[in-house]
Residue frames relative to the residue before (quaternion, step in Angstrom):
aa qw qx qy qz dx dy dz
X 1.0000 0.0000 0.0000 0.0000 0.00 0.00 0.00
X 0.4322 -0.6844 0.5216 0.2697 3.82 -0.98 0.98
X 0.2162 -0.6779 0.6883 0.1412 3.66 -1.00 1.01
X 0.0732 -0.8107 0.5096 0.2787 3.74 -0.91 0.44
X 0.6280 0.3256 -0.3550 0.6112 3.23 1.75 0.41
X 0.4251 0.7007 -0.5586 0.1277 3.10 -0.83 0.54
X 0.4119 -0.8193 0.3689 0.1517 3.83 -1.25 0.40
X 0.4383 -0.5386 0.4519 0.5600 3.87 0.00 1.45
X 0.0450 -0.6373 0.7210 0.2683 2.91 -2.23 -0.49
X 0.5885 -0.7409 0.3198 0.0497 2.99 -1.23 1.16
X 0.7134 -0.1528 0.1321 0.6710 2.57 1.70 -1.57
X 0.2176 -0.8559 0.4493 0.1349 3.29 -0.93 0.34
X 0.2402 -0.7760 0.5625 0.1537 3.87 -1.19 0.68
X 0.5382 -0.6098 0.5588 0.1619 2.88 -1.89 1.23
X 0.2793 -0.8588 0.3999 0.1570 2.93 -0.95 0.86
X 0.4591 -0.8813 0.1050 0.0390 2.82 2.25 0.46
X 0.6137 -0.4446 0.3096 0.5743 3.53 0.29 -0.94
X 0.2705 0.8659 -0.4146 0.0718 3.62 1.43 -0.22
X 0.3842 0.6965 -0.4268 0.4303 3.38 2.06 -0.95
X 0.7401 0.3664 -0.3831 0.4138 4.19 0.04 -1.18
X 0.5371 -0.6826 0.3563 0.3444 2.58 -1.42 -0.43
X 0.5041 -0.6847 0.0599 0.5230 3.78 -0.27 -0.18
X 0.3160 0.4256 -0.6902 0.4927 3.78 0.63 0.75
X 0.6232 0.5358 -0.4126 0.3928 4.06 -0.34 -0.42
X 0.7523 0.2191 -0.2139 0.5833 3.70 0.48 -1.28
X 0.4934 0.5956 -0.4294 0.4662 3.95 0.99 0.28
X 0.7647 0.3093 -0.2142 0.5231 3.13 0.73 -0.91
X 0.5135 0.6152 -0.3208 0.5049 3.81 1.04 0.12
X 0.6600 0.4215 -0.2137 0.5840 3.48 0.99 -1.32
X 0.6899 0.3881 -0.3569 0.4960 3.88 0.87 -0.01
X 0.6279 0.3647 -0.4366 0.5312 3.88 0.95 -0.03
X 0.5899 0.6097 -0.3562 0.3916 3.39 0.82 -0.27
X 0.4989 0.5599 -0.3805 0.5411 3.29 1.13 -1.28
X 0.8314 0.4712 -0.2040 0.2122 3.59 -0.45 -1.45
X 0.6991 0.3015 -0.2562 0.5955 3.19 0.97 -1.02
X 0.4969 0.4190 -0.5695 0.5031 4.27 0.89 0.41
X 0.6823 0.4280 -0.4188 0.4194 4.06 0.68 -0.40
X 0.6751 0.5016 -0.3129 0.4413 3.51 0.83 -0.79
X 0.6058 0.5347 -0.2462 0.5352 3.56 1.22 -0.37
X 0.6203 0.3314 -0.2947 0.6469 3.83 0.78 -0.49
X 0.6106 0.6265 -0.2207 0.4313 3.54 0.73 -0.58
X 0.7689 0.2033 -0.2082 0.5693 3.52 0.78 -0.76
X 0.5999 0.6294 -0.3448 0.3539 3.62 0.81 -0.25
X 0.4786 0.5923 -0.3004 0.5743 3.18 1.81 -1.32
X 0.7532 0.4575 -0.2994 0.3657 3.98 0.64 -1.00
X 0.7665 0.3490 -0.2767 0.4627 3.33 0.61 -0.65
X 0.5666 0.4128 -0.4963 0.5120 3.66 1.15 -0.12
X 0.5082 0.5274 -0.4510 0.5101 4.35 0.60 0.31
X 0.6719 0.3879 -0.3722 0.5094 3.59 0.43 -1.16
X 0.7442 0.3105 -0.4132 0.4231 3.78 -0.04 -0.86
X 0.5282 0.6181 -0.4428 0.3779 3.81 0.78 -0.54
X 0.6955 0.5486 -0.1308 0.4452 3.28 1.04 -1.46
X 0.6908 0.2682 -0.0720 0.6676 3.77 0.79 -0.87
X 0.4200 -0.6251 0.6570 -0.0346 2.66 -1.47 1.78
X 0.6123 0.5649 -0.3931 0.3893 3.18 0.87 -0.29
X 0.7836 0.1713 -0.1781 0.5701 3.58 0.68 -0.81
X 0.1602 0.6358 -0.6469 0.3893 3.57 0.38 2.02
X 0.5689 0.5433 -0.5418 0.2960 3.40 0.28 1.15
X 0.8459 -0.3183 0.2028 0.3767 3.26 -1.65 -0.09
X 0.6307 0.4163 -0.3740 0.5376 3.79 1.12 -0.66
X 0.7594 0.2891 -0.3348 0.4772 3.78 0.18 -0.51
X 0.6152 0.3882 -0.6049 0.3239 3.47 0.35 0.36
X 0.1291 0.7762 -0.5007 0.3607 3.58 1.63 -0.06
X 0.8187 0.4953 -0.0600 0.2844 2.26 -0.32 -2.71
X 0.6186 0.6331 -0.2493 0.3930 3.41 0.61 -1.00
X 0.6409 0.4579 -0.2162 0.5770 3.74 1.12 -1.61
X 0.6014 0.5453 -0.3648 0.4561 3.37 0.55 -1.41
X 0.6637 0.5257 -0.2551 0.4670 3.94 0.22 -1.25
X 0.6974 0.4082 -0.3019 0.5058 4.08 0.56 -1.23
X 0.6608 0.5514 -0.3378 0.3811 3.80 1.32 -1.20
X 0.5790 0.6277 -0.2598 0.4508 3.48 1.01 -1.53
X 0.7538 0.4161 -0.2507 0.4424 3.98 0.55 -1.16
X 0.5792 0.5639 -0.4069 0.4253 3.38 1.41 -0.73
X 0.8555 0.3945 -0.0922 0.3225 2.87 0.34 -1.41
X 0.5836 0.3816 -0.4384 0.5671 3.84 1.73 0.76
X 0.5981 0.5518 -0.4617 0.3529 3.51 1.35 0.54
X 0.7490 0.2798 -0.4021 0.4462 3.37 1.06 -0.68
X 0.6996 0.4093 -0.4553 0.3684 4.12 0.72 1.16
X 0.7598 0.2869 -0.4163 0.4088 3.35 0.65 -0.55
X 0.6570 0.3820 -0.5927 0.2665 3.95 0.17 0.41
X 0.6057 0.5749 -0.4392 0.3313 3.54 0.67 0.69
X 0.4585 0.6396 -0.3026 0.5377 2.97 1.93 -0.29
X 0.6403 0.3940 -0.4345 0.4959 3.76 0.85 -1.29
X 0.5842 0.5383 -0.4641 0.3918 4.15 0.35 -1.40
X 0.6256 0.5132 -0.5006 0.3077 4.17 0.62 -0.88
X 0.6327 0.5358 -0.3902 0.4003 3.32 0.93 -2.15
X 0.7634 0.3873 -0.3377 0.3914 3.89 -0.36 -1.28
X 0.6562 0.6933 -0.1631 0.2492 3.81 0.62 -0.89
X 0.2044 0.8265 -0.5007 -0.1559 3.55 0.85 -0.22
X 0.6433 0.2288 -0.6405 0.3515 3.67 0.36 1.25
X 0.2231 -0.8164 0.5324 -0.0189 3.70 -0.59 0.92
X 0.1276 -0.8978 0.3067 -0.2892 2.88 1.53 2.00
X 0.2963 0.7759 -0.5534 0.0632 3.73 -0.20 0.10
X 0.2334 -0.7914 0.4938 0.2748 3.65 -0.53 1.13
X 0.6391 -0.5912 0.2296 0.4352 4.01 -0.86 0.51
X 0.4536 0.6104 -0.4378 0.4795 3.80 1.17 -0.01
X 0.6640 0.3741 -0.2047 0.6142 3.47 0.27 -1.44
X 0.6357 0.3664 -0.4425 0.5156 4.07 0.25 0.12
X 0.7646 0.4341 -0.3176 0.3551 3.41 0.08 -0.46
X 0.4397 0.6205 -0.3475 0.5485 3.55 1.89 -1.06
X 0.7758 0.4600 -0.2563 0.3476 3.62 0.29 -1.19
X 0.5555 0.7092 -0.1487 0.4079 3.33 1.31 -0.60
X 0.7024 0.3856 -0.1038 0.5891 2.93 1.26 -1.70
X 0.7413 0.4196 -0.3560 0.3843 3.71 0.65 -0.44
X 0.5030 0.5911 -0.3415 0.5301 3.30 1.51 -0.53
X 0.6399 0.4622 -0.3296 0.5179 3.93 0.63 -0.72
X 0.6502 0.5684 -0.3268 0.3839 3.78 0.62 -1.13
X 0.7794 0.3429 -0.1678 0.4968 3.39 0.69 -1.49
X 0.6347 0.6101 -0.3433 0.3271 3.48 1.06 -0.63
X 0.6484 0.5138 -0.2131 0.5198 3.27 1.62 -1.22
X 0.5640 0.6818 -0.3136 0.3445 3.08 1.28 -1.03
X 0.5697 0.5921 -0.2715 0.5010 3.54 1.27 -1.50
X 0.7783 0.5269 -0.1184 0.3203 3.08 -0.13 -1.31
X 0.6457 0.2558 -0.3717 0.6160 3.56 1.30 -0.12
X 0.5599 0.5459 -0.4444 0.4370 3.72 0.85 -0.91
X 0.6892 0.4211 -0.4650 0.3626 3.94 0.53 -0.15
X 0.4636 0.6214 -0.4647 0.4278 3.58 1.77 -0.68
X 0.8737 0.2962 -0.2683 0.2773 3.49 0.19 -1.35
X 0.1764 0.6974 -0.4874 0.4949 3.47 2.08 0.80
X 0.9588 0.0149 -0.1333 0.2503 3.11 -0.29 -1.15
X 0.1185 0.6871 -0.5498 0.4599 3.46 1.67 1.59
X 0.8011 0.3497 -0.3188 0.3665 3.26 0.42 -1.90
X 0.8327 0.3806 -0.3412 0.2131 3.80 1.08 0.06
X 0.1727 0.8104 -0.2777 0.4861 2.73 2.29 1.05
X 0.6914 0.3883 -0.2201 0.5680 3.25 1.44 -1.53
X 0.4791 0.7994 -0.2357 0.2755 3.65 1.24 -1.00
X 0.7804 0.3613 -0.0385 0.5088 2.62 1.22 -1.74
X 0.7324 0.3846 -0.1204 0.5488 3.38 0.35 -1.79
X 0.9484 0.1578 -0.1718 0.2149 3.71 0.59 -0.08
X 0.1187 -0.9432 0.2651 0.1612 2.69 2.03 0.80
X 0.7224 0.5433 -0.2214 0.3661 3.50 0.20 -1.71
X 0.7109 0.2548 -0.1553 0.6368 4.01 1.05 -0.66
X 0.3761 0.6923 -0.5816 0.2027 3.44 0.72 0.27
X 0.5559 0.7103 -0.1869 0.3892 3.48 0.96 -0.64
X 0.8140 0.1580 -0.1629 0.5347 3.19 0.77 -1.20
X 0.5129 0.5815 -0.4155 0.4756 3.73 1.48 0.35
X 0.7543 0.2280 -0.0743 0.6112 3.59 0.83 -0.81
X 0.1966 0.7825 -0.5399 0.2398 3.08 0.68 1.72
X 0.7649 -0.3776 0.2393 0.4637 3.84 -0.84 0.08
X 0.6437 0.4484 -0.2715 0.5576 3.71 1.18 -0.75
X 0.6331 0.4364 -0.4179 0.4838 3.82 0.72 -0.71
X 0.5755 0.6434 -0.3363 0.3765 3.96 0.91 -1.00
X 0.7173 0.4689 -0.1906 0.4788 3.17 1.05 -1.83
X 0.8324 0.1232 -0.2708 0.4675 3.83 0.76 -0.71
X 0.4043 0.4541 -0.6634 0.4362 3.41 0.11 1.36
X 0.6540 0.4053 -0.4315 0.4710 3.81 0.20 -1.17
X 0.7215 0.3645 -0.3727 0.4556 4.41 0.51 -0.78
X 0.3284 0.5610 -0.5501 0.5243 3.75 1.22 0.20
X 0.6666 0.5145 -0.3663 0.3959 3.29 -0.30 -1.71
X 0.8464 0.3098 -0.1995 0.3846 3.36 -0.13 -1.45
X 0.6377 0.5802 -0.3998 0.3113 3.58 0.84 -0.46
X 0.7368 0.4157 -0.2895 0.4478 3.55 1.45 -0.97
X 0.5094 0.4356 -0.5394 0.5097 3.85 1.60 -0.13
X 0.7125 0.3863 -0.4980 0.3082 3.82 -0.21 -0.17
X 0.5760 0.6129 -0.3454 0.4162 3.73 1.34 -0.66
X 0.6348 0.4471 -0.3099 0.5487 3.85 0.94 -1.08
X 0.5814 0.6087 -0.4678 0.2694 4.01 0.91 -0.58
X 0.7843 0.4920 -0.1422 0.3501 2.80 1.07 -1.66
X 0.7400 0.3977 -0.2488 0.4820 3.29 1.35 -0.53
X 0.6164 0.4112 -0.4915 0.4576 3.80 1.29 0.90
X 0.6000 0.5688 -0.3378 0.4498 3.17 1.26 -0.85
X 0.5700 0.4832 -0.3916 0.5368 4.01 1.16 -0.65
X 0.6544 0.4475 -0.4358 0.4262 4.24 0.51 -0.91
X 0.6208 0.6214 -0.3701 0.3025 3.24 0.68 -1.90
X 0.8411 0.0496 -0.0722 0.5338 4.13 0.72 -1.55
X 0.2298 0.5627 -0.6784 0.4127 2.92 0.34 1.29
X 0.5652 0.5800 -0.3609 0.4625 3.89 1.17 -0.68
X 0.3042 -0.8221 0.4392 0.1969 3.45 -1.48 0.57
X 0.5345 -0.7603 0.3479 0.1235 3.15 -0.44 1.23
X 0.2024 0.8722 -0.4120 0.1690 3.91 -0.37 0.54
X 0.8395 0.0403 0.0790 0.5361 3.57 -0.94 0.90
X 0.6964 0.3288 -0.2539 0.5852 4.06 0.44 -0.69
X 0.1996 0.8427 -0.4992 0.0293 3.47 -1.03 0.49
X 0.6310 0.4430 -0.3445 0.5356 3.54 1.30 -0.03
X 0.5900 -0.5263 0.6115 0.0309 3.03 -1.16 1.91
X 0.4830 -0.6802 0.5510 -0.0205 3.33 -0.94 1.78
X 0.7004 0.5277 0.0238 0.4801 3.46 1.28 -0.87
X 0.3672 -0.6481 0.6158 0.2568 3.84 -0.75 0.48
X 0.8770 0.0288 -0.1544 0.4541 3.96 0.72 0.02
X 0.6369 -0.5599 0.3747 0.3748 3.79 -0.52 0.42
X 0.1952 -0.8883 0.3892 -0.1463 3.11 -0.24 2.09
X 0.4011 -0.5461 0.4660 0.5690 3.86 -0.05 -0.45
X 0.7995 0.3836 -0.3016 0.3502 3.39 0.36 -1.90
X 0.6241 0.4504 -0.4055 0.4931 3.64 0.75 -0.65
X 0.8614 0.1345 -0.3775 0.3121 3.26 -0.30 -0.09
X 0.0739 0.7390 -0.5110 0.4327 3.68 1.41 1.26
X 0.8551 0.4121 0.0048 0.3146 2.68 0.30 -1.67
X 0.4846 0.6481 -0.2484 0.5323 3.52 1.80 0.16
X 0.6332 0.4838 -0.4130 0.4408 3.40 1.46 -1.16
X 0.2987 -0.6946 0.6488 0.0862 2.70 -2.21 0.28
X 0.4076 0.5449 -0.3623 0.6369 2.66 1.26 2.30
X 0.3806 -0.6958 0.4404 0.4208 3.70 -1.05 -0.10
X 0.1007 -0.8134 0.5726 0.0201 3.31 -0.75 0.97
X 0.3475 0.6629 -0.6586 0.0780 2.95 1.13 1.28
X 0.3757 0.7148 -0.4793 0.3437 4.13 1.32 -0.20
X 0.8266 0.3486 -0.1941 0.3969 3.85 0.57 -0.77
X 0.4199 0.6399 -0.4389 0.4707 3.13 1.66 -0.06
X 0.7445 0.4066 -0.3057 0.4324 3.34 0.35 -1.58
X 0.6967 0.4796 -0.3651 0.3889 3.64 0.98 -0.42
X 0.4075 0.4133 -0.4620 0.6706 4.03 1.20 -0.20
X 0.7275 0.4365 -0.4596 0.2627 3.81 -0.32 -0.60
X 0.5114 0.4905 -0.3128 0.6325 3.64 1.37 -0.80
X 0.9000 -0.0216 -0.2777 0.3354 3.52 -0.49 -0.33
X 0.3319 0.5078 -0.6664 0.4334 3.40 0.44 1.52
X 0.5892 0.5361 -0.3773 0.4723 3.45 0.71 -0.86
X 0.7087 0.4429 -0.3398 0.4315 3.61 0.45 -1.33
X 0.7732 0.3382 -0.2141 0.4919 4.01 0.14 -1.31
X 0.8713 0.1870 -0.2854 0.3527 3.99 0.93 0.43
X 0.4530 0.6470 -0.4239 0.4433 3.25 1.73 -0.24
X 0.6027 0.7190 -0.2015 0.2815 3.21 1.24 -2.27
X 0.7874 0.3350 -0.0511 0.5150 3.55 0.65 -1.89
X 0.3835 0.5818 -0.4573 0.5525 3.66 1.41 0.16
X 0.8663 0.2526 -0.2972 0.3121 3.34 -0.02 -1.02
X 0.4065 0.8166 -0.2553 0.3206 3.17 1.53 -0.68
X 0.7523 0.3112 -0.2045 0.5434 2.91 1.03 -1.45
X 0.8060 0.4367 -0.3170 0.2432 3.80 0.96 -0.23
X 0.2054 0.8111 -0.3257 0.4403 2.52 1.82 1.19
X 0.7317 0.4770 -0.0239 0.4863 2.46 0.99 -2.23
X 0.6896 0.2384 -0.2955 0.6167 4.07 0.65 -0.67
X 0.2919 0.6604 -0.5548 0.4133 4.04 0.24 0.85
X 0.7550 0.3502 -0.0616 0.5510 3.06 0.66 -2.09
X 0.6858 0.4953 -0.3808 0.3732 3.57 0.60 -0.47
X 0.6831 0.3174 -0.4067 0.5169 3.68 0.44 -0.75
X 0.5611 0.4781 -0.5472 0.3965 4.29 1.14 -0.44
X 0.5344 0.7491 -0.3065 0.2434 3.50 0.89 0.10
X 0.5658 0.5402 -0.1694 0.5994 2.53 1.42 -2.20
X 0.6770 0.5556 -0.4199 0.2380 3.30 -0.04 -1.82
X 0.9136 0.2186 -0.1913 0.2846 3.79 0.76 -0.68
X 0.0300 -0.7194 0.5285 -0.4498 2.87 2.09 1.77
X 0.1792 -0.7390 0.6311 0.1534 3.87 -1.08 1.22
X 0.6192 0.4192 -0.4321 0.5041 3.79 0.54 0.13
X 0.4545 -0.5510 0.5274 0.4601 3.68 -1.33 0.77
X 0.4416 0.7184 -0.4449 0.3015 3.79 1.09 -1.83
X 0.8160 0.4707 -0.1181 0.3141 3.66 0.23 -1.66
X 0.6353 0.5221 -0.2340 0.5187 3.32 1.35 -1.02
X 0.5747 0.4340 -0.3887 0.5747 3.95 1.34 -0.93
X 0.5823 0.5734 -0.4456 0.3655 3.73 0.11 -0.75
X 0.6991 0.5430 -0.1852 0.4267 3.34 0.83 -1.62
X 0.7549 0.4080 -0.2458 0.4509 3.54 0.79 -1.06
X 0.7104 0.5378 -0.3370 0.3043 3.27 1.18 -0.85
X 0.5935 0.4804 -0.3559 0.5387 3.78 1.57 -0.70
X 0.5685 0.5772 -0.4222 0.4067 3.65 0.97 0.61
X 0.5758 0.7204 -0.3328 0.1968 3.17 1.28 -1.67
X 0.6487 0.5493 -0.2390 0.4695 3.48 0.64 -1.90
X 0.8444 0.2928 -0.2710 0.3575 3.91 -0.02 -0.52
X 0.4296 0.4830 -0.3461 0.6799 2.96 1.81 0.62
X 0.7559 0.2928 -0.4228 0.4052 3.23 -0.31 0.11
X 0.5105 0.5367 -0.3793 0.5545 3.77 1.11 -0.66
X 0.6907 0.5039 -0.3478 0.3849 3.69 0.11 -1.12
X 0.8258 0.4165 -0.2099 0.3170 3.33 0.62 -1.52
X 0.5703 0.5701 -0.3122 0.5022 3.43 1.92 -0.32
X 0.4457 0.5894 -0.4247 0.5230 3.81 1.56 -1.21
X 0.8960 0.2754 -0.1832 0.2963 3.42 -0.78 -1.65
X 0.4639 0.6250 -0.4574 0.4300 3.66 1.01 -0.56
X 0.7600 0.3764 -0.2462 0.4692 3.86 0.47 -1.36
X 0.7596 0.4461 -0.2764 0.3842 3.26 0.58 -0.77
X 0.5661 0.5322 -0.3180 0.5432 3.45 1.04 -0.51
X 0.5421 0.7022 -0.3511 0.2996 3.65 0.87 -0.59
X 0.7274 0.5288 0.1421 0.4136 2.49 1.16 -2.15
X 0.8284 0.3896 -0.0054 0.4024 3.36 1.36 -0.83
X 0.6048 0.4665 -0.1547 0.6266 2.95 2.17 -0.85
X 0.6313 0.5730 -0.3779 0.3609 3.59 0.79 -1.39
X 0.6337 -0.4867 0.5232 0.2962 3.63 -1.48 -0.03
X 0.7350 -0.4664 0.2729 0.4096 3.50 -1.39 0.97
X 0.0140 -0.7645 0.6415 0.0622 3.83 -0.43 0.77
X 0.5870 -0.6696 0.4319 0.1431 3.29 -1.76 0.79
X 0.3517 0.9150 0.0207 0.1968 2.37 1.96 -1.39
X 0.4481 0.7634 -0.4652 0.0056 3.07 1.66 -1.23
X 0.5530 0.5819 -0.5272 0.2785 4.20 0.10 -0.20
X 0.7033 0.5498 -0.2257 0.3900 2.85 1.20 -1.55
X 0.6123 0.5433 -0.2377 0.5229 3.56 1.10 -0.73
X 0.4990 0.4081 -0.4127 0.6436 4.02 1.05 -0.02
X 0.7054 0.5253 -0.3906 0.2719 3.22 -0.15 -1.28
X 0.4840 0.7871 -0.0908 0.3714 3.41 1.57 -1.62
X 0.7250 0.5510 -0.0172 0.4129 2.80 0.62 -2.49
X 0.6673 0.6526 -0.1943 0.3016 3.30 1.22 -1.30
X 0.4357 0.8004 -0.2009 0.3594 2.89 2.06 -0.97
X 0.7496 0.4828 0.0817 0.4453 2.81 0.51 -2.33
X 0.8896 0.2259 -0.1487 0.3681 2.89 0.80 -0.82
X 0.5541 0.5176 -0.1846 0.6253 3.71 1.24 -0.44
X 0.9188 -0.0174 -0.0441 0.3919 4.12 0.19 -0.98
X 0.5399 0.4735 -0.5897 0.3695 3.12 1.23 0.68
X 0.4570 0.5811 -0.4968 0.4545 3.55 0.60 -0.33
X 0.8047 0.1452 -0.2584 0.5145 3.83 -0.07 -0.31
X 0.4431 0.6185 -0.4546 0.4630 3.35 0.64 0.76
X 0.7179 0.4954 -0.1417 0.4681 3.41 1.02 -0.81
X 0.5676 0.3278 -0.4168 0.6298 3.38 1.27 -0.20
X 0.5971 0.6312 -0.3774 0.3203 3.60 0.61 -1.17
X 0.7271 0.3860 -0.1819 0.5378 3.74 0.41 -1.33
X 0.6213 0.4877 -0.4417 0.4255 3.80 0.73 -0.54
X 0.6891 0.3557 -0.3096 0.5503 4.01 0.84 -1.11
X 0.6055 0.4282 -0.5073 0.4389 4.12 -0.13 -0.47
X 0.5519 0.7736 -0.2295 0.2103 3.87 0.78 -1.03
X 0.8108 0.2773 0.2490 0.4513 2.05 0.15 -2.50
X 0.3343 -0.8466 0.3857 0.1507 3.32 -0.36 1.50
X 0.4626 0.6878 -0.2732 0.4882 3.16 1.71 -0.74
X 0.7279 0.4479 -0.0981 0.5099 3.79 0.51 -1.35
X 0.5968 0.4990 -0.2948 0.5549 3.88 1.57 -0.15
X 0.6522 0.5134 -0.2201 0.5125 3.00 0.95 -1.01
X 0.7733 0.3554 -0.2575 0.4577 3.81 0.53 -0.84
X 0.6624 0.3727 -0.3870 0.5221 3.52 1.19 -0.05
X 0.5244 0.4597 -0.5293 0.4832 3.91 0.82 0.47
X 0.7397 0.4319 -0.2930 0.4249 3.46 0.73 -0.81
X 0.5424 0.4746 -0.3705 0.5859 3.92 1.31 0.31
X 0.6884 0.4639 -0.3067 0.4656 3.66 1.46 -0.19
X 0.3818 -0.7332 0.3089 0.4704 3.13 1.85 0.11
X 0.4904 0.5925 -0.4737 0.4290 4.07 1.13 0.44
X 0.7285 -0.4168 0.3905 0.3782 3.45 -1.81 0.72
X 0.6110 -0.3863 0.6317 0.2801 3.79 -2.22 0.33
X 0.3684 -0.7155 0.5641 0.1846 3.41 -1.23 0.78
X 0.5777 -0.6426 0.3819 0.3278 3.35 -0.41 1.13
């Protein structure tokens, strides 16, 4: 619909948590703080231990490794703008520095999200194909999946962040949202966007439906695998070098798939709250579940602590 009055906008504010109060967003901006240090903090560790141990120079930890550089990337360019909102009480963001944020959030986010598909390929091949696992998940297969990964999160950036402001902006300006979203800031234009919905809908579908199924392809055949392991010994072994990328996966896509697949929601708290998931504790979740797990990754960080291998 044509507005014949109406005012550009320049920039635009988050409205963030602004609903609490401030002993509330005080005490928020301090769990936040921590679990963004413990998260840069544990990633920095396990990308040393695998750096450090020759032993776990294979194809899953070099995963691990991308996964770890992606995960830090992508909670740097949101959660220190999120802490500056809580303390801040102008929660300013001009539309450049919105769109920057946007695109890097999409890059690493997409980026994740295939780098776990070709996770749980390399333990598809691991499993169900042991004897050639080697020469399939050699250094060149490692090197172009992880630049896959990165090639389609930088490709979806450029082509939402180009629809998203290509939209015209007016008179609305406060971001529903504690970081620069598609749907919130959809919902700002002063235009129909029902053309770019359907197009965020297509490539949400592509970068999370796609690598959903992928993997449940891929752990199908694996547990039909395990299942016809004759020792029990062999079948736990099997399930357990599975366990950790399962549990990351099912927490990653569960939130994100919420959020992305579901129908327009009003909701907008509930959708932060959500957001918070995805974006605040899975990232330290992923180093977290990979070292409690992963006996291999215990074992090399006791021996960097100068203490004994766990039986």
């Amino acid at each position: 619909m044509q507005r014949s009055n109406f005012t550009v906008v320049t920039e635009f504010t988050f409205e963030g948590f602004s609903i609490f109060g401030w002993q509330h967003q005080l005490f928020l901006f301090v769990v936040f703080l921590v679990l963004y240090l413990l998260t840069l903090a544990s990633n920095v560790i396990i990308l040393t231990v695998i750096y450090l141990n020759r032993q776990l120079h294979t194809p899953m930890y070099f995963f691990l490794s991308v996964l770890s550089i992606s995960e830090t990337c992508y909670t740097v360019a949101i959660i220190p703008r999120m802490l500056s909102s809580l303390l801040s009480p102008k929660k300013a963001i001009s539309i450049s520095e919105c769109a920057t944020q946007l695109f890097f959030y999409l890059t690493f986010g997409v980026n994740n999200c295939f780098l776990l598909t070709a996770m749980g390929y390399d333990r598809y091949v691991a499993i169900c194909n042991p004897l050639r696992y080697s020469v399939i998940m050699g250094k060149k297969s490692c090197i172009y999946l992880a630049s896959g990964s990165w090639s389609i999160g930088l490709s979806t950036a450029i082509i939402q962040v180009s629809s998203v402001f290509s939209l015209p902006f007016c008179d609305a300006n406060i971001i529903s949202h504690f970081f620069c979203d598609i749907r919130p800031l959809m919902k700002l234009a002063c235009a129909d966007t029902t053309l770019k919905e359907f197009i965020t809908l297509l490539i949400s579908l592509c970068v999370l439906v796609l690598p959903m199924i992928l993997i449940f392809i891929s752990y199908v055949l694996i547990v039909t695998t395990i299942l016809k392991i004759a020792s029990a010994e062999g079948r736990k072994k099997a399930f357990a070098t599975c366990a950790s990328h399962l549990t990351v996966v099912i927490v990653h896509y569960g939130c994100t798939s919420f959020i992305y697949l579901k129908p327009k929601s009003q909701n907008s708290l509930q959708d932060r709250l959500i957001s918070m998931t995805y974006t605040v504790i899975t990232p330290l979740l992923n180093p977290v579940v990979y070292s409690l797990r992963n006996k291999e990754v215990k074992d090399a960080l006791l021996r960097a602590l100068g203490r004994k291998s766990l039986s």
